[in-house]
N, C-alpha and C positions, 0 to 999 in steps of 0.2 A: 826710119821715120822719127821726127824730131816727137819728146813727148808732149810738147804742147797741141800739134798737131792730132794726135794720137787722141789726145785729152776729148778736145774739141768733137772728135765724130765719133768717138764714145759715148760723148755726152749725147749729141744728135740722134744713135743709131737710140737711146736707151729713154730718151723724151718721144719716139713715133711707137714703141711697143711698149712702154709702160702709162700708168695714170702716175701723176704724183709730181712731186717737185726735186729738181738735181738742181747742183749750184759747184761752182768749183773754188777751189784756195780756200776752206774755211781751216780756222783754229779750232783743235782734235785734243786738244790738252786741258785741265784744271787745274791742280799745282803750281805747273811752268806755264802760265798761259804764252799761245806763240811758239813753243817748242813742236810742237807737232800740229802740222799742215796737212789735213786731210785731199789728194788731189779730187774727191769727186765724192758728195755726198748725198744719197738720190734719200726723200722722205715718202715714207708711202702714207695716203690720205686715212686721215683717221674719222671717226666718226660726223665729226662736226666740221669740216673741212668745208664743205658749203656756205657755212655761215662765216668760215674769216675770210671770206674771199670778200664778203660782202663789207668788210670794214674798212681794210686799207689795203693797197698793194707794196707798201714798206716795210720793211721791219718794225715791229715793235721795241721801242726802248726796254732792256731788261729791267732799269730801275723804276720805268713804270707800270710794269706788271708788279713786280713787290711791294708798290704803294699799296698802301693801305687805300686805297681809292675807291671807291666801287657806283654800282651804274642807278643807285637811288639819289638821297640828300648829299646834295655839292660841298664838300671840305673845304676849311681855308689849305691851300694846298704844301705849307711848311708842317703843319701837323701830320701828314700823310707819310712822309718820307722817312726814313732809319740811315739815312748816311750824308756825305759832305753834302752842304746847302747849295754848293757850286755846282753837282752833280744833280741832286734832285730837280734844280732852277733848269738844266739842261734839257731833263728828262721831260719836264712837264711840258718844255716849248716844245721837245719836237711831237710829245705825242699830241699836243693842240694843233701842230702844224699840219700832221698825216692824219687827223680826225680818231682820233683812237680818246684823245680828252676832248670834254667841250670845257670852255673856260669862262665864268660872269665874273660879275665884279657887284661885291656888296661894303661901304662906308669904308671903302680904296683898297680893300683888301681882294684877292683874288683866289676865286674858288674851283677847284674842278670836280666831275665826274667820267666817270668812262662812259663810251657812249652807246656800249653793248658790253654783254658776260663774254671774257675770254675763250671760247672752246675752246674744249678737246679736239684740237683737228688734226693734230699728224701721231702717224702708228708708227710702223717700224722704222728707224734709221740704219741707212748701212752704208757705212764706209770701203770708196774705194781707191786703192793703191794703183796707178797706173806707173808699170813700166813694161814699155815696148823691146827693150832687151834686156837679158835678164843676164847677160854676159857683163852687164855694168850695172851691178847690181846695186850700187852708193851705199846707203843705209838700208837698205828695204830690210832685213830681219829687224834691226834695232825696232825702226818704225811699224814694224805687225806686231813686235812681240809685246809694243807699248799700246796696241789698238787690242788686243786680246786681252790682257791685262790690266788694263782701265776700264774696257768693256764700255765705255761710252756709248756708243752702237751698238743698236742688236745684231750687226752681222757685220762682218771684214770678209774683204774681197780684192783678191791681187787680179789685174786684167794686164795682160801681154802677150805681144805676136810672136812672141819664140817658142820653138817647140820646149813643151812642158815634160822633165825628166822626173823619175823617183826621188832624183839627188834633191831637184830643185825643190818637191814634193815635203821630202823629210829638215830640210833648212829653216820652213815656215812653220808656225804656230799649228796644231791641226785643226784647229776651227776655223783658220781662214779660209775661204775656199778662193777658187782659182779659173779663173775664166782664160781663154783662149779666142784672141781674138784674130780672124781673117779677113782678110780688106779684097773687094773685086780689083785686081790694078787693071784689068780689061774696061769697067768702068767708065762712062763720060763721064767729065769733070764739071758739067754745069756748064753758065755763061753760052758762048754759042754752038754748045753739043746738045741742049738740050738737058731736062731735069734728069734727078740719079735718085734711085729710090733704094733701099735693102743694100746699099757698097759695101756693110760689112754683116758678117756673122759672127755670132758668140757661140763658141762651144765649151760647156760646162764642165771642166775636166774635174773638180770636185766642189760639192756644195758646201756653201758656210754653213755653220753650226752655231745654233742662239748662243748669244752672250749673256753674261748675268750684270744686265744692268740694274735689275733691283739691291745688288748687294755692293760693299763697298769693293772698290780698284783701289789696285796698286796700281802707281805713275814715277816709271823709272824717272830719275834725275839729274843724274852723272853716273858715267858707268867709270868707272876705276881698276885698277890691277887687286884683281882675286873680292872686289865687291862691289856693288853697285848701291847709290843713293838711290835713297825711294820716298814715295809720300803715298801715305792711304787716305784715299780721298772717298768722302763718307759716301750712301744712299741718298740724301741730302742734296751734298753738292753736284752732285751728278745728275740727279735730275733737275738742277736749276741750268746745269750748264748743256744738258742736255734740250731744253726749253731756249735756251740762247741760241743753241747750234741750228733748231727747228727755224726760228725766226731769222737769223739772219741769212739763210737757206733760202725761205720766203722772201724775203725782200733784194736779196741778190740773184739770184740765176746763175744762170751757165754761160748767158751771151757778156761776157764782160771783156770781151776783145772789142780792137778799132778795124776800121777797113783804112790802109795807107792810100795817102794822095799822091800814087805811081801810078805813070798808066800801066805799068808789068799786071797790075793787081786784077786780078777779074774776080766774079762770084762763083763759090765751089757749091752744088747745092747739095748736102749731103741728108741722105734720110728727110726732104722738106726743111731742113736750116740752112741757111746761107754763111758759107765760110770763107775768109779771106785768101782766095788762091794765087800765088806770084807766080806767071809764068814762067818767066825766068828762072826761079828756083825747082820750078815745077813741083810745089808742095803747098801745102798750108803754111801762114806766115803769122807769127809775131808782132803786127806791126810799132806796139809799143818799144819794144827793145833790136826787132832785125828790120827793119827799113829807114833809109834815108841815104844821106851824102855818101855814106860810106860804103854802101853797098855798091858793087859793080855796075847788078840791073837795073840800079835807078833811073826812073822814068819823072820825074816833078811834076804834077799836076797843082793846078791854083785849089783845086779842090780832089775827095777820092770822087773814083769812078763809079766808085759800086754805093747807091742811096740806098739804103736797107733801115726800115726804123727795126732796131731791132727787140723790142718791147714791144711794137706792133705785133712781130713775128711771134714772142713768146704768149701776148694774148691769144695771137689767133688759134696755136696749135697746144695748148693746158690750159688745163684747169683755175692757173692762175689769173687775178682781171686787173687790167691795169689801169682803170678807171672806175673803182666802184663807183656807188651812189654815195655808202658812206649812211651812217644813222645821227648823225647829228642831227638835235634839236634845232638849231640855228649854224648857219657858217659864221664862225668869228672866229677870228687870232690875237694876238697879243697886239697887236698894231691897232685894235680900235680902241684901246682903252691908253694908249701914250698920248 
């Protein structure tokens, strides 16, 4: 099973038995930002999780949570900011655009406030490692040893369908823990067999163990002959980048695949999500990077087969809302004052 494949009804089987938000491909690093790509990280709701649903369904800009901004008397909005004017000017549009700023205008200058207090809304984060054979194993130690040791997350978690050995067991960090995952292949595939409910099972072959993300991480570097480069990255920055990993988790999701315009392509419904199935391949498919011309089973349609809004989808089935109300005072953008 390809791991994007894998990826995807991981994600599905772990969004119909959990509360909370998963999202895939986020940056797992602070040092090296981009050096480590976590494949799957689920946020469990935290206190006040209620209330940011009611603000925006995007990401929050980090640099404007750092503003000095806050939800009373409106600042001219250059005094708010602590970094390039290029990057604040960015920050400030997009959070006027997703309603997170409201924006006036007093004797040409331009003022913002937020338009609610930022909760406290996500608890625990846990990082998960998907690989479905563990016989090709690529980086996976380097990549745990850097997930236990940065401790970003409060938990790491390897998920794969091979059978799980003592070897395999002692190779990993020991506070990763290790999921085993089984797929029905008896299973219908959706499309015209009819929905599929529970295709996979997880079975827990040992549980993570809390990280210490209140203290500062080591963030390997460059590994080298007989030593490895490191950065210790404070309490600090870790929970700021920690707060980044929350948000862009919120405003990304897990459906961030296309459905191809093949007729091969049918809908997979796995766990209630709709997955891009190619018959032809007979598997979940990629279609950003494995379909078209080059492919054998291509089928060209003027448009895909399969209409799925899939933001509809992730409304309908979390916690997540994809159209709040929003607390703004007034709707305005930058555009009414050009």
């Amino acid at each position: 099973m390809s791991e994007f494949a894998f990826e995807l009804e991981l994600c599905a089987a772990l969004e119909a038995r959990r509360e909370g938000i998963l999202a895939r491909q986020l940056g797992g690093s602070v040092a090296s930002p981009g050096s480590r790509i976590l494949d799957v990280v689920y946020i469990e709701p935290g206190p006040e999780f209620d209330r940011r649903t009611t603000i925006t369904a995007d990401s929050i800009p980090d640099a404007a949570l750092e503003a000095d901004v806050g939800t009373g008397r409106a600042r001219y909005w250059k005094d708010c900011f602590d970094c390039h004017p290029k990057r604040a000017r960015r920050a400030v549009e997009r959070a006027v655009e997703i309603g997170f700023f409201e924006s006036e205008r007093r004797n040409g200058r331009e003022y913002v406030r937020q338009v609610a207090r930022y909760p406290d809304w996500y608890g625990k984060l846990v990082g998960i490692e998907n690989k479905p054979d563990l016989g090709r194993p690529g980086d996976l130690e380097a990549q745990l040893r850097l997930d236990a040791s940065l401790a970003l997350v409060d938990e790491a978690v390897l998920a794969t369908e091979s059978y799980v050995t003592r070897a395999h067991l002692n190779r990993i960090p020991e506070a990763v823990g290790v999921w085993r995952v089984h797929r029905d292949e008896t299973a219908p595939t959706g499309g015209d067999t009819g929905p599929v409910d529970d295709a996979i099972e997880i079975e827990v072959i040992r549980d993570p163990a809390p990280l210490p993300n209140m203290t500062a991480g080591i963030e390997p570097l460059e590994y080298h002959p007989g030593r490895t480069d490191i950065a210790v990255v404070s309490p600090e920055r870790k929970a700021r980048a920690r707060r980044r990993l929350a948000e862009r988790a919120y405003g990304k999701g897990w459906r961030t695949y296309e459905f191809p315009a093949c007729a091969a392509c049918a809908p997979l419904e796995r766990d209630g999500a709709t997955l891009p199935h190619c018959r032809w391949a007979d598997r979940v498919v990629d279609a950003s990077s494995e379909c078209g011309p080059a492919c054998p089973g291509y089928e060209p349609v003027e448009e895909p087969t399969i209409r799925v809004d899939l933001e509809a989808e992730r409304d309908e089935r979390t916690a997540w809302v994809a159209d709040p109300a929003g607390k703004r005072r007034r709707q305005s953008g930058l555009d009414r004052f050009s």
